[in-house]
C-alpha positions in Angstrom: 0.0 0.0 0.0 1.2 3.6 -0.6 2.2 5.7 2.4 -0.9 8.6 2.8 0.2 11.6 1.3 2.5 13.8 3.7 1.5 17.1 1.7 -0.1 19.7 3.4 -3.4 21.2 1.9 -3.2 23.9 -0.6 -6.3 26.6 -1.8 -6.6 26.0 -5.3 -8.1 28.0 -8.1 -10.6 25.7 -10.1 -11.7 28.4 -12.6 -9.1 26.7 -15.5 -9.8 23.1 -14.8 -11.8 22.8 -18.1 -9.0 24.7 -19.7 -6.2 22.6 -18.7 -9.0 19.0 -18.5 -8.5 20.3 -22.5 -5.4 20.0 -23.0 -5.5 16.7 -21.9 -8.4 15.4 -24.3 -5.7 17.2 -27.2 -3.0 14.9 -25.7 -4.4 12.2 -25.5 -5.5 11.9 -29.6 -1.8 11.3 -30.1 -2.2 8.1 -28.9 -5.1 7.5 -31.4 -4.1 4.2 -33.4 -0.9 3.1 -30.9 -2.7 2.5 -27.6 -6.1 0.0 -28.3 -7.0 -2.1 -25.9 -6.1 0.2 -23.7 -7.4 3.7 -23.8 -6.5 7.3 -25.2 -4.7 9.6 -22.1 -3.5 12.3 -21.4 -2.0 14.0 -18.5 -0.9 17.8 -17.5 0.5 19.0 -14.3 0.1 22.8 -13.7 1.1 25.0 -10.6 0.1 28.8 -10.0 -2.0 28.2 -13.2 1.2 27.3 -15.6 1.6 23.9 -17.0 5.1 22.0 -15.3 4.6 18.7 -16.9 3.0 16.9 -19.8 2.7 13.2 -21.3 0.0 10.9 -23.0 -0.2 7.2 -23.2 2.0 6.7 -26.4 1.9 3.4 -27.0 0.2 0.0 -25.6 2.0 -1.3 -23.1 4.4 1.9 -22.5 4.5 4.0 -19.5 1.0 5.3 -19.2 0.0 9.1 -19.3 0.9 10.4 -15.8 4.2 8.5 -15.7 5.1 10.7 -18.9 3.8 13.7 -17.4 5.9 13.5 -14.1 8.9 12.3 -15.5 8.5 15.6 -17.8 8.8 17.8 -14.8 12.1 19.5 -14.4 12.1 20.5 -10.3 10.0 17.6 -8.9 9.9 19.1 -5.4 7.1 21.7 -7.5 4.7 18.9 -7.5 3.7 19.0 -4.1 2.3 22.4 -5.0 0.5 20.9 -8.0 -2.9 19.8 -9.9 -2.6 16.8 -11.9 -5.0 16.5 -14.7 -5.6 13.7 -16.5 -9.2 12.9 -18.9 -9.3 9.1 -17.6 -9.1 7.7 -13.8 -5.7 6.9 -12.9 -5.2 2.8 -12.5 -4.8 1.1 -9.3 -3.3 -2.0 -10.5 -0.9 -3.5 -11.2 -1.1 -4.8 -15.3 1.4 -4.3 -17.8 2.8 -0.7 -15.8 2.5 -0.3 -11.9 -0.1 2.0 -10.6 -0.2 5.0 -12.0 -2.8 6.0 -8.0 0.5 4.9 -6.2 2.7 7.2 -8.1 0.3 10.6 -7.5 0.2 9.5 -3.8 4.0 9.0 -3.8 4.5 12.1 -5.6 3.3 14.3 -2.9 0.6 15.7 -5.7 -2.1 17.4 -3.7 -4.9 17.6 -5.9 -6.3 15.6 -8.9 -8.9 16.5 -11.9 -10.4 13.9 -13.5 -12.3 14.0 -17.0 -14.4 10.5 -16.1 -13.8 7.0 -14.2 -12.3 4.2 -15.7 -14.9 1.5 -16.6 -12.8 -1.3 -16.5 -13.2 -2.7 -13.9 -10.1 -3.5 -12.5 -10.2 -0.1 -11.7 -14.0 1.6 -11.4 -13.7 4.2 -8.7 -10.5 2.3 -7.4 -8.2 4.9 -8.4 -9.9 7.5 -7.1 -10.9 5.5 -3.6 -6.9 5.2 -3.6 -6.4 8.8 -3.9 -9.1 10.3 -1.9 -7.7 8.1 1.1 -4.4 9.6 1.1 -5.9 12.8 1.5 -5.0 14.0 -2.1 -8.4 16.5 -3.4 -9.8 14.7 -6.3 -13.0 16.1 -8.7 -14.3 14.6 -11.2 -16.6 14.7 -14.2 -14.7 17.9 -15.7 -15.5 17.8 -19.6 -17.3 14.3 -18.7 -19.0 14.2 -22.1 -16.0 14.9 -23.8 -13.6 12.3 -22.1 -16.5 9.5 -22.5 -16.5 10.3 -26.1 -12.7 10.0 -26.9 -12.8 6.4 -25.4 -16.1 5.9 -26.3 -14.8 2.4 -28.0 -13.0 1.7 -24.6 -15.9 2.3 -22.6 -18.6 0.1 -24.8 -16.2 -2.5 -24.6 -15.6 -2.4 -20.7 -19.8 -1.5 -20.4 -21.2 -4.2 -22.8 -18.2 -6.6 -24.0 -18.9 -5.3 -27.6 -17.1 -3.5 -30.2 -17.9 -0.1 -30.7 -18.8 -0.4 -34.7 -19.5 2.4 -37.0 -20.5 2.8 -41.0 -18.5 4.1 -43.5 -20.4 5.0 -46.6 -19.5 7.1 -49.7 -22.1 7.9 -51.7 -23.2 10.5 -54.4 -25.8 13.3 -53.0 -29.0 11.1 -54.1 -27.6 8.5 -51.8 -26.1 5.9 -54.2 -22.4 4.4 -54.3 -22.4 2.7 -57.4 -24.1 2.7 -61.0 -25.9 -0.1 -62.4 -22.8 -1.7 -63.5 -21.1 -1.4 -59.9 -18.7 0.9 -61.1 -17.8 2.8 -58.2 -14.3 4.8 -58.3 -14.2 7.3 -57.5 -17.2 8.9 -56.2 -15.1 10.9 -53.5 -12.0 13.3 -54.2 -8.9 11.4 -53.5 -8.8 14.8 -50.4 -12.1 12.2 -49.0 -10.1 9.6 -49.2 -7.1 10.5 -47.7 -9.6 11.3 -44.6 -11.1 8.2 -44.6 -7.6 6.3 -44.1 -7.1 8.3 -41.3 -10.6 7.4 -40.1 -9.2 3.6 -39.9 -6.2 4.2 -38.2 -8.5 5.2 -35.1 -10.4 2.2 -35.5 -9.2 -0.8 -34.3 -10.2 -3.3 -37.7 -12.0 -2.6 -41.0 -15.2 -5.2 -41.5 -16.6 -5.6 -45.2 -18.9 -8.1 -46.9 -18.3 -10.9 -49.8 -19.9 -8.5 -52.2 -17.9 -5.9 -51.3 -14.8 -7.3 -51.4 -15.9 -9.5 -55.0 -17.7 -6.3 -56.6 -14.1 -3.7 -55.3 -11.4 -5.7 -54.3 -10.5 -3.7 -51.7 -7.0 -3.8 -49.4 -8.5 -1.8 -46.6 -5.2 -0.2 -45.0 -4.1 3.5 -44.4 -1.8 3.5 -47.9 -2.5 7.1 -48.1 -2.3 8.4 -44.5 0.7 8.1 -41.9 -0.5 5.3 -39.3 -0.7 1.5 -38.7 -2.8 -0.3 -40.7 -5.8 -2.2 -38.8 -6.9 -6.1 -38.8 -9.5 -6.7 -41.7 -12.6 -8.8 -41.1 -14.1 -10.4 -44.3 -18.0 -11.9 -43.4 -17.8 -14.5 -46.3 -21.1 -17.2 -45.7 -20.1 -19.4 -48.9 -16.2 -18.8 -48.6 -16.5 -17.2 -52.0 -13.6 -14.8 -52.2 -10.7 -15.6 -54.2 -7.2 -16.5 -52.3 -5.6 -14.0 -54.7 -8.2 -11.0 -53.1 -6.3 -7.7 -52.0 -7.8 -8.6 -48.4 -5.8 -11.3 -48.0 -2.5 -9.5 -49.0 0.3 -9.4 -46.2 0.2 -5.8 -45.8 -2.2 -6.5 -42.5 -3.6 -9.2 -40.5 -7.3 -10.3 -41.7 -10.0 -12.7 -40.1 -12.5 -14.4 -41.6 -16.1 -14.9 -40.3 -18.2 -17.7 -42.5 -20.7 -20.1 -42.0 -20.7 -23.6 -39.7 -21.1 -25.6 -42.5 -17.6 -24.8 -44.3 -15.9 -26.2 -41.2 -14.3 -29.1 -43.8 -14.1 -26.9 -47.0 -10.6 -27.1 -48.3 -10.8 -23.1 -48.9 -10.3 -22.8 -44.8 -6.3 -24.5 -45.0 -5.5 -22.8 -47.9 -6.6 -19.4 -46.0 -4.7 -20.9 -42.8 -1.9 -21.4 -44.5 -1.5 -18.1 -45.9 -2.0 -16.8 -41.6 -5.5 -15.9 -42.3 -7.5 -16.6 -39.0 -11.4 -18.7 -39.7 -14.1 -18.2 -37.7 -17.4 -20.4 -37.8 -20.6 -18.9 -36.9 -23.8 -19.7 -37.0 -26.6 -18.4 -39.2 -29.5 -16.0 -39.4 -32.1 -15.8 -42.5 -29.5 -16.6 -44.7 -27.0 -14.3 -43.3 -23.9 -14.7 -40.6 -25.1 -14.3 -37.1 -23.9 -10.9 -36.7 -24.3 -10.4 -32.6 -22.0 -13.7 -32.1 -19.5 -12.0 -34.8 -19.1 -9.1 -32.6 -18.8 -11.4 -29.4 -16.2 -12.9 -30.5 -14.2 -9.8 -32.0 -14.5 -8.7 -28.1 -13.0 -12.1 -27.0 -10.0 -11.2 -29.7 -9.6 -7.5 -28.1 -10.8 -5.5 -30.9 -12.3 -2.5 -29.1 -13.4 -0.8 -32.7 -15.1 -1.7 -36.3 -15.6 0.5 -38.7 -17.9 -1.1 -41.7 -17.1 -0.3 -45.3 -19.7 -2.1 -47.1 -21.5 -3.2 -48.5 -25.3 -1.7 -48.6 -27.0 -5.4 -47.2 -24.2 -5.5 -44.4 -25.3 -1.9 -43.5 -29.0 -2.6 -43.3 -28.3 -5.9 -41.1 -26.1 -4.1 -38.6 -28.8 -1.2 -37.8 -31.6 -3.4 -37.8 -29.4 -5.8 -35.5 -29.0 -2.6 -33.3 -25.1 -3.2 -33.5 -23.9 0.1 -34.7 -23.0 3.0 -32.2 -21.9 5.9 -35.4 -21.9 6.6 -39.1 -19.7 8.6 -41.2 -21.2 9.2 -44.2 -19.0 10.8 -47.4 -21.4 12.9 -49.8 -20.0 13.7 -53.2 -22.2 16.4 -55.3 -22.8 13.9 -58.4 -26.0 12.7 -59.2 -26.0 8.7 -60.2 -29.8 8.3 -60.7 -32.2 5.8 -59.2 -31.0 2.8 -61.1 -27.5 3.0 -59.6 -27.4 0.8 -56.3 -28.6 2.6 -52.5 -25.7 3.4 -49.6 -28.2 1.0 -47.5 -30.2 -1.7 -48.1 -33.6 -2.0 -47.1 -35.3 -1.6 -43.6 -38.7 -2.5 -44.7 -40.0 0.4 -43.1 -43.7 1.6 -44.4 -43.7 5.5 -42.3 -41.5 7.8 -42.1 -42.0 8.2 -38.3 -40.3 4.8 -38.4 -37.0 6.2 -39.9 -33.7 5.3 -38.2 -32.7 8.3 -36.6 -28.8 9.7 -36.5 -28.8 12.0 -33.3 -25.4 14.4 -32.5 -24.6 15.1 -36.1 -21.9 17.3 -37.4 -20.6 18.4 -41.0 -17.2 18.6 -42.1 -17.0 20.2 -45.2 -13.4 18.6 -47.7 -13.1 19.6 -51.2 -15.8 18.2 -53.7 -17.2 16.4 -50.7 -19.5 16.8 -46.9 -18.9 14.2 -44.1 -22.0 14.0 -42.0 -21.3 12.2 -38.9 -23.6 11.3 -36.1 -24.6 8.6 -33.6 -27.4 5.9 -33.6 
């Protein structure tokens, strides 16, 4: 157990705390892609209102966010006088790192702002238990909304042992992605696209369908963007992509989800033998039981999804109530109504039945609007 804090209580000024809880949440993004399972932080330490020390979680299994930020302070015997704030609850256990709760405590750090408490629950309140009984002045829930929402994959996980999934569509403004002939590139500026490879470095694997990956042949990695290129999940029922598919290339790992009955087709050792990891599920209405696909992608640690087609794989996941977000690219072309929908059909007969997307914002890129929101 660490020794109760032997600092002496300080009156502090907690006008800035959302200021400097900030700086944290900007921190912490530089993590984004490096730190998954384990979540996004960042740390700042600040006495008589001027910041002394900074860090962030860098990378998975690397000194976590405080550690950084107290190692980055020049005249230690200045923490004692400090506010350490961090966006997630410090840990209290020992896992890969020691506790970053003992090292506060040890630290002589008198107070401690926290964005929002750590679900997992290893920790859940531990950290700050820890804290509050070495007499160290802890609040929490500064920028609450916005320190659940930069681990929102972290928390779902740690709340409901599911993947946090979202849709990625790009479509032309009457909502299509292809024409009649499936011709689809480009519909986006290659600006879109760029952002889009981005968008799957934060996510933790890319999910598309057996029409998708037949009709585009995509390779689903960041090619265009600075980052690490995340796991690929291929939802093939009849094992009907080709061996030579982009998907299947070595530039990433890639697991395959397809029916029970393919448990002795000679397609699954060829795919083994080229390190491509088969699951068997069972099936739904002619399609791949999609809740016991994202049951086991939580047992194999993958805290994020984002879908990239194809429009029958989108429909299943909302009507499955699986999908947490949806970014949506919007080129201004007009296709026409025989080209082929973003989303297949809901079978809905009012419009007081649409599937609402709540919390929306617009980013406007050349030639194209991203409209993102939340289910």
């Amino acid at each position: 157990m660490p020794k109760k804090s032997k600092t002496k209580k300080h009156a502090f000024d907690d006008s800035k705390d959302e200021f400097f809880l900030a700086k944290c949440l900007a921190l912490a993004m530089r993590g984004a892609g490096k730190v998954s399972p384990n979540p996004m932080v960042g740390c700042v330490i600040v006495r008589n209102g001027e910041i002394i020390g900074k860090g962030w979680h860098k990378r998975y299994g690397e000194a976590h966010a405080e550690v950084n930020a107290i190692r980055s302070v020049k005249d230690e015997s200045l923490l004692a006088q400090s506010t350490l704030y961090v966006n997630l609850e410090p840990c209290s256990h020992f896992g890969k790192t020691p506790p970053c709760a003992d090292l506060i405590i040890e630290k002589n750090i008198p107070r401690v702002v926290i964005g929002c408490v750590d679900p997992n629950r290893k920790v859940a309140g531990k950290g700050i238990k820890k804290l509050k009984e070495a007499g160290i002045s802890v609040r929490v829930g500064v920028l609450r909304d916005e320190s659940e929402q930069l681990n929102e994959a972290f928390l779902k996980s740690h709340r409901q042992h599911l993947p946090f999934v979202a849709l990625k569509l790009a479509q032309s403004l009457d909502g299509r992605i292809a024409t009649k002939t499936k011709d689809s590139k480009w519909i986006t500026s290659e600006v879109a696209r760029a952002y889009a490879h981005s968008l799957r470095n934060h996510y933790d694997a890319v999910m598309v369908g057996s029409r998708t990956a037949l009709a585009d042949n995509p390779e689903l990695t960041v090619r265009l963007v600075q980052g690490r290129n995340p796991t690929r999940i291929l939802l093939d029922r009849q094992l009907r992509v080709p061996l030579q598919a982009n998907i299947f290339s070595k530039d990433a790992p890639t697991l395959v989800f397809t029916s029970r009955i393919n448990k002795r087709h000679p397609k699954v050792k060829a795919l083994e033998k080229i390190s491509v990891k088969v699951f068997f599920v069972g099936e739904k209405s002619e399609s791949l039981n999609l809740l016991e696909i994202m049951k086991i992608l939580h047992e194999e640690r993958i805290l994020s999804v984002m879908v990239e087609g194809g429009a029958q794989l989108f429909a299943s996941l909302i009507k499955a109530g699986l999908c947490d977000k949806l970014h949506a690219f919007i080129a201004p072309k007009l296709i026409g109504g025989d080209g082929l929908a973003s989303i297949g059909d809901f079978g809905l007969k009012k419009i007081a039945d649409c599937i609402d997307v709540k919390n929306t914002s617009i980013k406007v890129l050349p030639d194209c609007l991203i409209v993102e929101g939340y289910f």
